[in-house]
Steps between C-alpha positions, in 0.01 A plus 500: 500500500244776357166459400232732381157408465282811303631738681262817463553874531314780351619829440301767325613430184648216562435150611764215578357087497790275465630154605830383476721249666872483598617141600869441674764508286376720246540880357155597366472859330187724498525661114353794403412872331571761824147522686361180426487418851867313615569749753157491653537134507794495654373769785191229570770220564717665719231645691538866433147517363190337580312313214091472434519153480685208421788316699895554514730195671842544571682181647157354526358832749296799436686862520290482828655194634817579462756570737864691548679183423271459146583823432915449514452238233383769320705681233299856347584719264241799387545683204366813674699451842871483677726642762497874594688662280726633807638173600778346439616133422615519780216584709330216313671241623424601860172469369482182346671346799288587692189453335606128369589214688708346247630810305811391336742800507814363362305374214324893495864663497624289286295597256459815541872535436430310156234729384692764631294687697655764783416407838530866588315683234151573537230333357339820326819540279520117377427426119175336432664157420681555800209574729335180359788293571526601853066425494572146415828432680271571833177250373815225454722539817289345744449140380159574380278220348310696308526822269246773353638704278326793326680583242835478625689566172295808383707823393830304521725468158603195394786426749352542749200318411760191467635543820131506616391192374816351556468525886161318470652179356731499768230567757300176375818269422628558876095312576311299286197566694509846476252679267445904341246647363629804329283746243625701193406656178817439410459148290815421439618508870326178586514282192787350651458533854157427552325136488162582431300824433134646556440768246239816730348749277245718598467298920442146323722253409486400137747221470717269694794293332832366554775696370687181305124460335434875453822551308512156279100444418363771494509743110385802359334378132495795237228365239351686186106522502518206283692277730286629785191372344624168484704469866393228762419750756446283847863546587507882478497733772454819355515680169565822381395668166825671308522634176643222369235265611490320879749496762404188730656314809475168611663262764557244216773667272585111329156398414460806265847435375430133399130602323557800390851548342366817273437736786773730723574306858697752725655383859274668734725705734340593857470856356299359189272274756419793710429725202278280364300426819413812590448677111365174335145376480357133629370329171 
């Protein structure tokens, strides 16, 4: 569905290389800190920049090959775009109807009456959870096959984060061929939602992993310098020095459990993984 292949772009102080892949049928998220390069990457793939180097596929093409009918299956949502602030809902759904093919606007009023937004109100005076609603109401009206999300749930409160997310499981359980791929810095948004996830700091991606595998094998092991000394070290991804001794984590939470029963094994959340990633040192 979406493939990246070290995708470069260079900034003055800043330089994006990444690959990543999105099959059919799956929601992949992009986690990271804010600036370490999801945004950019998401610019490259949809076109709105041009990169150094490297190549982008979407439904097999180039942003160059593609065509008006590519670009309907084609759901976007930018964290740093949207409507004019002087239209209405309203005036929207002239727009979408005519911009889209197959824009679905029974299913588009139908929900807009369930997240209660007013059709007659002006964009500029919406909430923020209810201007992103209305962002990602349009990216799923109009049968797309395919979503990019930028952080889609940033600034929201918890409801409406819910009510978010919850209209992307519906999106993919209408189509099992469908696929996302949706950024955050908000962890805790995609542990359930998302299948697999590429951690970006700094341009680069510096780990790839299933969620299920993320959340069960991976640990955080808090050791005393004494313990430390005497750890089997090949499974460890990174370690940190605390003032108790060594934070560490590893991808292979039971195998310190069964041989070493004296030492601290913590359940890794995505928080912990990403913490430790960027601040922790290779051994």
């Amino acid at each position: 569905m979406l493939s990246i292949d070290h995708l470069r772009k260079t900034y003055k102080n800043f330089t994006l290389d990444c690959s990543l892949t999105v099959p059919a049928g799956r929601i992949t998220g992009l986690i990271g800190q804010n600036g370490a390069g999801k945004s950019t990457a998401f610019k490259a793939i949809l076109g709105l920049i041009t990169p150094d180097s490297g190549e982008i596929r979407v439904f097999g093409k180039t942003p160059d090959e593609f065509t008006v009918s590519d670009k309907q299956k084609l759901g976007v949502v930018l964290s740093d775009s949207g409507f004019s602030g002087y239209l209405t809902i309203n005036d929207i759904l002239r727009i979408l109807g005519s911009m889209y093919d197959t824009f679905d606007r029974d299913f588009f009023l139908k929900k807009v009456q369930s997240f209660q937004l007013p059709q007659n109100k002006k964009i500029k005076e919406f909430s923020t959870g209810m201007k992103a609603k209305l962002k990602l109401l349009t990216a799923v009206s109009h049968d797309a096959r395919l979503l990019i999300l930028d952080e889609p749930t940033a600034g929201l409160d918890v409801i409406a984060r819910d009510e978010v997310l919850e209209l992307l499981r519906e999106f993919m359980e209408k189509d099992e061929t469908r696929s996302i791929l949706i950024s955050s810095h908000i962890s805790s948004d995609l542990e359930t939602l998302c299948d697999d996830l590429y951690m970006i700091d700094n341009g680069t991606i510096i780990l790839h992993e299933d969620t299920d595998i993320l959340l069960s094998n991976y640990a955080i092991l808090k050791t005393e310098e004494a313990q430390f000394d005497r750890l089997d070290r090949q499974y460890l991804l990174r370690c940190r020095k605390e003032n108790y001794g060594y934070s560490c984590l590893t991808a292979e939470k039971q195998y310190y459990m069964e041989n070493y029963p004296d030492i601290v094994v913590e359940k890794g959340t995505i928080d912990d993984v990403i913490s430790m990633m960027i601040r922790g040192e290779k051994l």
